[in-house]
N, C-alpha and C positions, 0 to 999 in steps of 0.2 A: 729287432733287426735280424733278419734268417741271410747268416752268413756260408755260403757256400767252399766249405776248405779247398777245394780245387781250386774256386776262384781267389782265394784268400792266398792259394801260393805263387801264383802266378806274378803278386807282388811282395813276399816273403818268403826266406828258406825255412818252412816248419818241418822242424827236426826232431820233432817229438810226436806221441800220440795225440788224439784228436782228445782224446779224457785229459791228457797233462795238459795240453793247449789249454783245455777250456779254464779248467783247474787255475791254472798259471794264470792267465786273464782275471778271472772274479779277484784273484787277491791282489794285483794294480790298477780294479777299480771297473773294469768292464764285467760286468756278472750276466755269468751263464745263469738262462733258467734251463734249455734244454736241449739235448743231441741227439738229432733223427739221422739216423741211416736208411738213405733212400733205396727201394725196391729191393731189401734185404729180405722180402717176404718170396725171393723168386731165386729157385738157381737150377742146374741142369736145361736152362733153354738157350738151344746155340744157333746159329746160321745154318741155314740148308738150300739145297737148290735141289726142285725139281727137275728129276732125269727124266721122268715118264710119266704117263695118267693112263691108265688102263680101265675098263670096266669090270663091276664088282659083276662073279660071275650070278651070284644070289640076292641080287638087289638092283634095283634100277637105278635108285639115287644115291648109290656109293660108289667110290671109286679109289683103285687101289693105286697111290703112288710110289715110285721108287725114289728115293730123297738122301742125297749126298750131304754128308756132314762133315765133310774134311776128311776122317780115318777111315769111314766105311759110308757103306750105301744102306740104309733102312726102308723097310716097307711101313708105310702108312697108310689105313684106308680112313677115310673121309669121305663128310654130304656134302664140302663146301665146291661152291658151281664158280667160282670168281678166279681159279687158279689154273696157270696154263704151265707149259713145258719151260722153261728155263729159268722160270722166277725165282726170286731170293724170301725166304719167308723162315720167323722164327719158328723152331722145330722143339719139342718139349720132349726126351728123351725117356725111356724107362728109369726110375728111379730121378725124376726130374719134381720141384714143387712148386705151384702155379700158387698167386695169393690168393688167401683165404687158407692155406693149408692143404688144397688139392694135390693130392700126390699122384705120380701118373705111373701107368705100372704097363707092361704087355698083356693084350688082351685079346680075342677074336669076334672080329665083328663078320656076323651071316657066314661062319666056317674059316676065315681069311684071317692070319698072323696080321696085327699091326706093332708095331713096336713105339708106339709114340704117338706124338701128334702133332698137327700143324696148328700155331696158335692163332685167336684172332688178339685185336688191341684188347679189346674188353674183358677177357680173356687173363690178360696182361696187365691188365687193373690201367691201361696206358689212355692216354688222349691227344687229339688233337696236338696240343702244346709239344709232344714226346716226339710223336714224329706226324706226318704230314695225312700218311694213310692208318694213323688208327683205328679213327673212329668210324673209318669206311664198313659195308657189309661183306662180311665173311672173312677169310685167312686174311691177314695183315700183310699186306705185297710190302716187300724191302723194296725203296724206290734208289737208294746208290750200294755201290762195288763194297759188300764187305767178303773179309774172307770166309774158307766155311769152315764148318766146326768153331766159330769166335764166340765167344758168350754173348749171350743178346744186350748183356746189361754195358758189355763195353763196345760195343758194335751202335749201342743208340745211346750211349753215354747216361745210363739210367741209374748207375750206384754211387756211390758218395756219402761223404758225412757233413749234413748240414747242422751250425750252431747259433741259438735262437740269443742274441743278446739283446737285454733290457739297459736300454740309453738311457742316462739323465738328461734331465732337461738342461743342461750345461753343457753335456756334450754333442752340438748335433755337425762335428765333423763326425763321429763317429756312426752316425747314420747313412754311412757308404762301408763300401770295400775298400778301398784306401784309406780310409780313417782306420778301419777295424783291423787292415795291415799293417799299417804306421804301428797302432799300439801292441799288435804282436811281435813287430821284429822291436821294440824295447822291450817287453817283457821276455822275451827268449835269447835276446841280446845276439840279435841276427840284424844282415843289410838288411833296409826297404830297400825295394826297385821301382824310384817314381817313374810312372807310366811314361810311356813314350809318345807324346803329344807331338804333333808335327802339322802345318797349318799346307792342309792341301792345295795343290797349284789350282784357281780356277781360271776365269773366263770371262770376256766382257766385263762391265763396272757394277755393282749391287746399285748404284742412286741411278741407274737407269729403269730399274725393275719397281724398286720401292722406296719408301718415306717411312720415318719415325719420328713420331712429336710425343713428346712426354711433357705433360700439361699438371702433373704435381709430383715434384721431384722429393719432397718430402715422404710420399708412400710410397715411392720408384727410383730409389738412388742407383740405379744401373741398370740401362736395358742393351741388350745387345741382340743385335739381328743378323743372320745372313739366311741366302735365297740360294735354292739346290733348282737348277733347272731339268728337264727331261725326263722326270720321275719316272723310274718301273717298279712300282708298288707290289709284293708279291711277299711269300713266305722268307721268314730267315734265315741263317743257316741254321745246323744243326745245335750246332754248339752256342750260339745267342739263347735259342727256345730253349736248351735244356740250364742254362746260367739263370734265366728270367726265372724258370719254373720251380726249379730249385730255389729259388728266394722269396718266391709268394707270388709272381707277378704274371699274368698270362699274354701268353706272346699273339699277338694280333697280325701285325704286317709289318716288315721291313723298317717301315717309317717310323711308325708308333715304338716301334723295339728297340728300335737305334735311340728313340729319347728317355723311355723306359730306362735300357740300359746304364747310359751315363748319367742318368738320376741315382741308378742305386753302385755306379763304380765311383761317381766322383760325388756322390750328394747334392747336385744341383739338379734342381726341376727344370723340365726342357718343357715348350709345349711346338707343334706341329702345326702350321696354317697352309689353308689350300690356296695359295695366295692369289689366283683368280675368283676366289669369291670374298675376297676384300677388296672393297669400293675405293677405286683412286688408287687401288694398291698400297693403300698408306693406313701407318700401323698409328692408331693414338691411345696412348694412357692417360687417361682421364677418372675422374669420379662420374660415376651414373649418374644420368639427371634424372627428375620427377618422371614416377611413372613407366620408368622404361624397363623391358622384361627379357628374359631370354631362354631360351630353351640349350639346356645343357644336357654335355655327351650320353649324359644317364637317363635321357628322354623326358625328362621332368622341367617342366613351365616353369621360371621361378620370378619373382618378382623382387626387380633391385631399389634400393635405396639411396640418398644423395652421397649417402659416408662408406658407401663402398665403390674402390676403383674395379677399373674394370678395364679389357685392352677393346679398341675399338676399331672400327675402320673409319673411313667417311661420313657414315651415316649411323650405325647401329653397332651395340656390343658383339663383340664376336667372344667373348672368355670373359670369368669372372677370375680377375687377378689374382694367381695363385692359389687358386682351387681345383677350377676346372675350365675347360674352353667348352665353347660353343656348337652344335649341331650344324650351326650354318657355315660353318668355316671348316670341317672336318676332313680328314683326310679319305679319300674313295679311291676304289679300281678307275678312274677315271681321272686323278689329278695328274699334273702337267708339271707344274712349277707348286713349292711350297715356300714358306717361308718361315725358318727355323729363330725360336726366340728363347734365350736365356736372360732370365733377370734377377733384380732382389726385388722384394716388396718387404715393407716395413711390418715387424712379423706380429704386433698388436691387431695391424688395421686386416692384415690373415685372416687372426686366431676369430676377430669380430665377425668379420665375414662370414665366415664357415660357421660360427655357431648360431649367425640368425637366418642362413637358409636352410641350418639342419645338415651339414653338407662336408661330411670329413672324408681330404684323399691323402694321400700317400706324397704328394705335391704340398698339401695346405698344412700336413704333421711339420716338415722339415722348414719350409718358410716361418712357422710361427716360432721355432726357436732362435730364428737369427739366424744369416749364412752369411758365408765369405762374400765379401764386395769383389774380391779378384776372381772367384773361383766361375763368374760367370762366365767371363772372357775365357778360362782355360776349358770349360767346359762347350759351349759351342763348335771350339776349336777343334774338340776331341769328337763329338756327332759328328761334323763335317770331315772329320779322317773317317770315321766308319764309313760313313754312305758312298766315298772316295775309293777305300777299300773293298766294299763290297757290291759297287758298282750298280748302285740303288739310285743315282743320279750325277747329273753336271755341275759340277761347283760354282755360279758369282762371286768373281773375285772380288773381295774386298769383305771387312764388319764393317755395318753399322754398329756404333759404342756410345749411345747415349749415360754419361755419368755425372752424376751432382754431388755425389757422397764422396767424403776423403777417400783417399790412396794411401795416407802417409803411415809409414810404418811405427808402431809402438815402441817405446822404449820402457824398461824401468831398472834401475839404478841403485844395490843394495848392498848392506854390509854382508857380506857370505857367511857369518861368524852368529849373523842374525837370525839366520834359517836355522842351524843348528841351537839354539836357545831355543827357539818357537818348536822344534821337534826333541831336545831333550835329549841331542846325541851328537859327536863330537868326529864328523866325517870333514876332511882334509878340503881345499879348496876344488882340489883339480875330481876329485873324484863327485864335487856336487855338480863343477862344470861339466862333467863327463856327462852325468845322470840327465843334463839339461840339454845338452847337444843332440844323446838317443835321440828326445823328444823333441827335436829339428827345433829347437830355441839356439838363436846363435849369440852366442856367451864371451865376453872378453872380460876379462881380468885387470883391473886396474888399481895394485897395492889390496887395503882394504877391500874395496867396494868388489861387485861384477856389475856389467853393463849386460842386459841381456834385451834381446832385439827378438819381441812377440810374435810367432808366426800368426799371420793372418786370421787364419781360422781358428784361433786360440783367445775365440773374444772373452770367454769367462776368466783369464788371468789378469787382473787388474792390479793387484801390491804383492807385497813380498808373503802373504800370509797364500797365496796361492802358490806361489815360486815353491814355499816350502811341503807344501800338498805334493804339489808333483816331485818334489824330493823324498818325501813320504812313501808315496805309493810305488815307486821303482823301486827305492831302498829295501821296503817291505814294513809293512807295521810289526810283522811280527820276529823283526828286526829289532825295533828299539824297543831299550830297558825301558822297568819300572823302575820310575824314581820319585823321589821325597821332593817335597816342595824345599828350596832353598833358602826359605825365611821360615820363622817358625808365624803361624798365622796366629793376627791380634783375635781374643777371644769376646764374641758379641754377646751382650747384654740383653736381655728382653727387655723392652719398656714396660709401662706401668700398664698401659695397653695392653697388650699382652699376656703381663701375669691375670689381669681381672678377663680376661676373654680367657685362658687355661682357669682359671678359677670357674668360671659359669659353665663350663663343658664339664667341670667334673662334678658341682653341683648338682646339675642338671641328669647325667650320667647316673648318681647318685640317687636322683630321686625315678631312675627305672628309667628314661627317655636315652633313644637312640640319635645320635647326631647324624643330620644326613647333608647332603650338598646339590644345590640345583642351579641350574645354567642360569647365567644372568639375561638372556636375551628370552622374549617371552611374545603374546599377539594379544593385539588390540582385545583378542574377545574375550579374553580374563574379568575386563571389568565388567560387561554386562554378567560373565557369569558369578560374579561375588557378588551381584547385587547391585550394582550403580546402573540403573535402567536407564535414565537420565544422562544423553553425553555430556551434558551441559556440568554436570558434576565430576564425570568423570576427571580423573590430572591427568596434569598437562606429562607425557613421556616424549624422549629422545626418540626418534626414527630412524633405523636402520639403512643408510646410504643401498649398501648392496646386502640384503638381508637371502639366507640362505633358503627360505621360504614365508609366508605368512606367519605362522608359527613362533618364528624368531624374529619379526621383524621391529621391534620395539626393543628399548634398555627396559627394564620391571622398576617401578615404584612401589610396588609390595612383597612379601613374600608368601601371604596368603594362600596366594592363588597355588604358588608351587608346593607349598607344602598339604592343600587338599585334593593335589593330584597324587601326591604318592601314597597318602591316606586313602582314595578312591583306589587306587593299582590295589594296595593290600587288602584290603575288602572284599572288592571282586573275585581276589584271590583266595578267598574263605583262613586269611588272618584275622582270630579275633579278637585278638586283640591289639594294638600299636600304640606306642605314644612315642614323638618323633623333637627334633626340634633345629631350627637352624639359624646359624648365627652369618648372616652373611649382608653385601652392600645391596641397597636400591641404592637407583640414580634419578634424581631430582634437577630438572631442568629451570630455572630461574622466569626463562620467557621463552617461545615460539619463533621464527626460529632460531636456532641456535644462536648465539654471537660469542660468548665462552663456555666454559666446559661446564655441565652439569655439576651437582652438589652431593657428593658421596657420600652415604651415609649408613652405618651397620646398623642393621636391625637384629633383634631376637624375636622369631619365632616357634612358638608354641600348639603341636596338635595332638590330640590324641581321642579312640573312643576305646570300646570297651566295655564289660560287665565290670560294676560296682565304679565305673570313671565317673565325677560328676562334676558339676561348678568349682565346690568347694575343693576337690584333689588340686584342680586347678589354680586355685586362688590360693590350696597351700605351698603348690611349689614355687609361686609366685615369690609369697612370702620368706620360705627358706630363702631365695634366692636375693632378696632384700637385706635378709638379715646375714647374711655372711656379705654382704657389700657395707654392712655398717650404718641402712637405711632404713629399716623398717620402723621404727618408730615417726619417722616423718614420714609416712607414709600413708595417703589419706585415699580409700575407694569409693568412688562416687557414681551413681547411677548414668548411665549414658546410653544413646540412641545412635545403633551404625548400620548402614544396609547390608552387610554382612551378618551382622547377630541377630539372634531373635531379640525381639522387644521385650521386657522386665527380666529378661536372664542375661542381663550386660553390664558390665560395668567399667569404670576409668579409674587409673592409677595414675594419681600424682605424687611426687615426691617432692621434699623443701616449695609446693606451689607450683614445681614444672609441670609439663605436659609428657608422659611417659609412654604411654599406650592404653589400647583397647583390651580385652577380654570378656569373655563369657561363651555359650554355646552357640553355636550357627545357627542360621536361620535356615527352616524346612523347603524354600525355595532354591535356595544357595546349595543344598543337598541336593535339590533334587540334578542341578545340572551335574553334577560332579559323582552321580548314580550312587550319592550314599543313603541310604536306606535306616541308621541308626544315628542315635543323636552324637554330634561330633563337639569337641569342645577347643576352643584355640585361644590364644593370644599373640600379638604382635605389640613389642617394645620398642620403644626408638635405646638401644644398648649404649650408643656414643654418650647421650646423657645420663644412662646410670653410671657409666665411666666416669663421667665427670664430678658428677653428685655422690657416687661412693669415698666412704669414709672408712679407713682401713687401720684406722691408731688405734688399735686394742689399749683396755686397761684394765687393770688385775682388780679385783670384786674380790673382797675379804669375803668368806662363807661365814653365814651368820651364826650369830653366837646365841640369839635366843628365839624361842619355837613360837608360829605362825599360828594366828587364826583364824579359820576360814570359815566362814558364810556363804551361804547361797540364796539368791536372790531373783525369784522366779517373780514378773511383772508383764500385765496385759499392757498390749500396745495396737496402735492403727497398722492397720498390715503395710501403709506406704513407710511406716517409721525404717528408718536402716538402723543395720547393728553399729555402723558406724558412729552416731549419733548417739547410741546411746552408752556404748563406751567410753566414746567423748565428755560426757555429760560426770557417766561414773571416775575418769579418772581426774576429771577438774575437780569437783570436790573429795576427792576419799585422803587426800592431805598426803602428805608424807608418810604415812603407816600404812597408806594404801600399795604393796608390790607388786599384786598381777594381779587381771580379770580376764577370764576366759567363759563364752561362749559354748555352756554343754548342751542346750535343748532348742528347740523351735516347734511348737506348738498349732496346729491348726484343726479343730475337730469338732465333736458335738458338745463339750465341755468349753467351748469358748465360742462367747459370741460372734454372731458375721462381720466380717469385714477387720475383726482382731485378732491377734497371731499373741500366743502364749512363749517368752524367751526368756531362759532361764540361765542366770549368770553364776560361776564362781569367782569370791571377792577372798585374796590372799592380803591379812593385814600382817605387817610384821615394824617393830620398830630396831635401829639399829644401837640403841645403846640400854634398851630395857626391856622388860616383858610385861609388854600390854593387859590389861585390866579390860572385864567384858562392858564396863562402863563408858571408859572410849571408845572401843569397838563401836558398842549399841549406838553412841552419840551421830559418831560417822556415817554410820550405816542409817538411819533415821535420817539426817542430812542428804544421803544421796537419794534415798525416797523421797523425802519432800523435792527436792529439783526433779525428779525424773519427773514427777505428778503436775509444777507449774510450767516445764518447757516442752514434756509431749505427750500431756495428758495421762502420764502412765499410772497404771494402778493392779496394786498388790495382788498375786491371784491366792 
């Protein structure tokens, strides 16, 4: 909102600088972003009047003027042909600076002294808006009496300091000059001056000229009409055009400026109808029906819909409700009679509006925050003093005041003892009443409590926790202490949850992976790109009501997908190497649609590629990760088929017989959408169930007392056997003296036949109260050959 300080005192004494001002402002909640000082790029150009125009004796098309400046008389010679003997016109002095940085200096033009020069607008960096003959050709003719020698900048009211404040959307009184007064004279702790509102004396009755039907009082709880007869449509004054321009707004005609105006002094939108090309003379608010179109102020066709209102005549839309009005209803050098309209519109059915026809004004900003229900009546009332005052037309005596929306004043009713608890500081009653009066809240006292009585336009105060906001922000934040909380707080426990999720993060951490984090919301085209080509396969996902693009329009039922886009980013990136992992919830929906809330579930994901990465790194961190949960021994990996993996490099992890997750390397298709070019390796766990299935009751393992003896046991096998199997196999029979078997070799080459795979185990026997004889050993060890030979064919290499 660009607040104009001249205007801004006209209803406040600011007794400060325009930097304290702003200053002071930002820290009770109105924040400056910025302070332009207008036409500060200009000084030394004052009022002149030509005495005389002479011809240049050395030039045909120059001529030498003699030009009174108030103290003295200057010669000027100039080409411009548009200036005659007694005119008033800005005069640019020696040692004078024109914007851009032009300095104007004495000079001779064709042998001839000039001392200066006569400015044009353009010249003057001025337009149209500044004064009426700027943008004319040649010197700038002064069209009223100023005096000479007056600086041009206060002779056309061109200086000032204009301040750009950034509203909240809470505040949109404050998106006027009396809102932006009101909260300088509390911040400065100075009067307001409310405006002098005064209902002009008109003429004949308004219900003989027009009609007003409000046909859905739901998106139109207040319309208010009145009718200005005998319109003289013309330029504004001076001081209107340069108040408009100074604030962003460009001043048109008379009409148009007069509702401009009290849009941005009072914050209510006004709009202007030529009220003879309204059919029947009669105003209706209605919703657009099927099909119907209109052509607005901005010259663009639009095409309306059934769910937006619109103001109408008899027949056809004239304005789209608090946005913009109509081409066919607009105000021209030729209208007679208008008919002026102030109203509310319900600030959703706005905001709607305006963002499906593309189509934001300065009208459709301040409606969609919500405005005063009374402020419309006070604001028609103030247009129709202007146009009284400045004799722009004949008043219709009487308002039309169509209202459906309450009137009735707010109350709220608080302990005052309260407000100070909720801010943490111990200010007396009369001085919080004080701080609530500044802000025209009218405040009584009753023992305990205050009664405070909401001014109108103060819709965002709703309880006592806003009462205390605006106690806050007068008082000063940087007013109230730091203080200690006055209970000492109960200290929270982690659950069991918790410690086993901080335990996998540093596992994991542990074993080189970086933990990362990705947005829950995710697009349908994940799953074709992990592989689910088949919709039919694809899960069932949650849909995003209002999703912020394609992109995000689903809740994720994998993590997959996000964890090989940021393995694709680093890649791309020429990282070469990554391994990543993330612990976090998909959302599993029961059925189609919706009827209760989806089923939350934390997953663990696992990515990484790399030189020297492979199956096995992967299946080992798996492992650690198993066995600091207290599971790895029940833990059984079994061959499986997923459109994400490649085929024979996959495998499933069961634990106690559950269902845990997938693992192994991606599939070269799944690559290729995700532009990875090297082979990638992942797992995804359901984590809720290791949670559950994790066993954490350590127990103390006496260190053995007598020495181990280890054999190795290298056996051909069918290349489909697993190691699983055959582990299994070795430790059902290796009895109690059997301690550990580990897997050192795997074999495939020209020393074994096709289609068999050479694996080579070490077998740790030890016993716990004696030291084994190579005669048990052998027995054992003979034992688990003969089974390895009748259950997978295996044989000794």
């Amino acid at each position: 909102m660009l607040a104009p300080v001249k205007w801004l005192k006209e209803y406040v004494n600011i007794n400060v600088s325009t930097e304290e001002l702003a200053d002071s402002m930002t820290l009770t909640g109105s924040n400056v972003e910025t302070i332009t000082r207008l036409a500060e790029d200009i000084s030394g150009v004052v009022v002149g009047k030509i005495l005389s125009i002479e011809k240049h004796p050395n030039a045909d098309k120059l001529v030498i003027c003699q030009v009174d400046v108030g103290d003295e008389v200057v010669q000027i010679v100039t080409g411009a042909s548009n200036i005659k003997e007694g005119q008033l016109v800005p005069v640019a002095l020696h040692g004078s600076i024109l914007p851009g940085g032009i300095k104007i200096k004495r000079s001779k033009l064709r042998g001839i002294e000039s001392h200066g020069m006569m400015c044009s607008g353009d010249e003057l960096n001025l337009k149209k808006a500044d004064y009426p003959t700027a943008e004319e050709y040649g010197i700038m003719i002064l069209q009223e009496d100023y005096s000479l020698g007056m600086d041009i900048k206060d002779a056309l009211d061109l200086g000032g300091d204009v301040i750009d404040f950034e509203i909240t959307p809470n505040r949109p009184d404050c998106l006027s000059i009396v809102g932006l007064a009101r909260e300088a004279a509390v911040t400065l702790d100075t009067k307001f001056i409310h405006p002098a509102i005064r209902e002009p004396q008109g003429v004949d009755d308004i219900n003989r000229y027009a009609k007003v039907k409000v046909m859905d009082g739901e998106l139109c709880p207040r319309y208010c009409a009145k009718v200005v007869k005998d319109i003289k449509v013309g330029p504004s004054p001076q001081w209107m055009r340069r108040r408009l321009a100074a604030a962003g707004v460009r001043p048109i005609n008379n009409i148009v400026d007069i509702t401009n105006y009290v849009m941005l002094e009072l914050g209510q939108p006004m709009h202007a109808f030529d009220l003879e090309k309204l059919e029947e003379k009669t105003v209706v608010v209605r919703r657009a029906r099927p099909d119907e179109r209109i052509t607005t102020l901005d010259g663009m066709d639009r095409k309306l819909d059934v769910d937006m209102l619109v103001i109408a005549d008899a027949k056809k839309p004239v304005a789209v409700a608090g946005v913009m009005g109509g081409m066919n209803s607009e105000i021209t050098q030729h209208t007679k009679d208008i008919l002026l309209e102030s109203a509310v519109f319900e600030g959703g059915s706005v905001r709607k509006t305006a963002k499906a026809l593309g189509l934001r004004s300065e009208a459709s900003t301040r409606f969609e925050k919500g405005l005063d229900i009374h402020n419309a009546f006070y604001a028609i009332q103030r247009a129709a003093q202007l146009i009284d005052e400045l004799g722009a037309g004949t008043i219709v005596e009487g308002t039309i005041d169509m209202c459906s929306g309450t009137l009735d004043e707010r109350i709220i009713r608080v302990k005052w003892q309260k407000i100070n608890r909720l801010l943490g500081i111990d200010l007396p009653c009369e001085e919080i009443c004080d701080i609530l009066t500044r802000l025209d809240f009218k405040v009584t006292r009753q023992d305990e409590y205050i009664k405070v009585l909401i001014p109108s336009y103060r819709q965002d105060v709703e309880g006592v926790a806003d009462l205390a906001e605006e106690v806050a922000r007068i008082y000063g934040y940087n007013n109230i202490p730091i203080t200690l909380l006055e209970h000492t707080p109960s200290r929270a426990a982690k659950t069991d949850k918790h410690k086993l999720t901080d335990l996998a993060k540093e596992v994991l951490v542990g074993e080189g992976l970086y933990e990362v984090v990705t947005y829950s919301f995710t697009s349908p085209k994940v799953y074709s790109a992990i592989g689910f080509d088949d919709p039919i396969n694809m899960p069932l996902a949650v849909k995003i009501s209002n999703p912020l693009g394609e992109d995000q329009s689903i809740m994720r039922t994998t993590l997959i997908s996000n964890i090989l886009e940021i393995l694709s980013r680093n890649s791309n990136r020429s990282v070469e190497r990554c391994k990543i992992f993330e612990i976090n919830r998909i959302f599993l929906p029961k059925w189609l649609p919706l009827e209760e809330l989806p089923v939350e579930k934390d997953m663990l994901c696992i990515g990484e590629y790399g030189e020297c990465i492979d199956f096995y790194d992967l299946k080992g961190q798996i492992e650690v990760l198993l066995e600091e949960f207290g599971v790895l021994e029940d833990a059984e990996f079994v061959p499986y088929s997923h459109p994400t993996f490649h085929p024979g490099r996959t495998a499933f992890l069961k634990v106690s017989g559950k269902d845990i997750g997938v693992f192994g390397e991606v599939h070269p298709k799944v690559l290729t959408n995700y532009q990875l070019d090297i082979p990638v390796f992942l797992a995804e766990l359901d984590f809720d169930m290791l949670v559950d299935l994790a066993n954490m009751d350590k127990k103390y393992k006496q260190l053995p007392k007598h020495p181990a003896v280890i054999r190795d046991l290298a056996i051909l096998v069918d290349k489909k056997v697993l190691n699983g199997q055959i582990e299994g196999i070795i430790r059902k029979y290796g009895g109690n003296i059997l301690e550990d078997v580990k897997l050192f070799d795997i074999y495939e080459g020209n020393q074994v036949p096709e289609g068999f795979k050479s694996m080579a185990y070490s077998l740790t026997y030890r016993s716990k109260d004696r030291t084994l004889k190579d005669e048990e050993v052998n027995k054992v060890q003979e034992k688990i050959i003969q089974k390895l030979g009748e259950e997978i064919n295996a044989t000794l290499r």
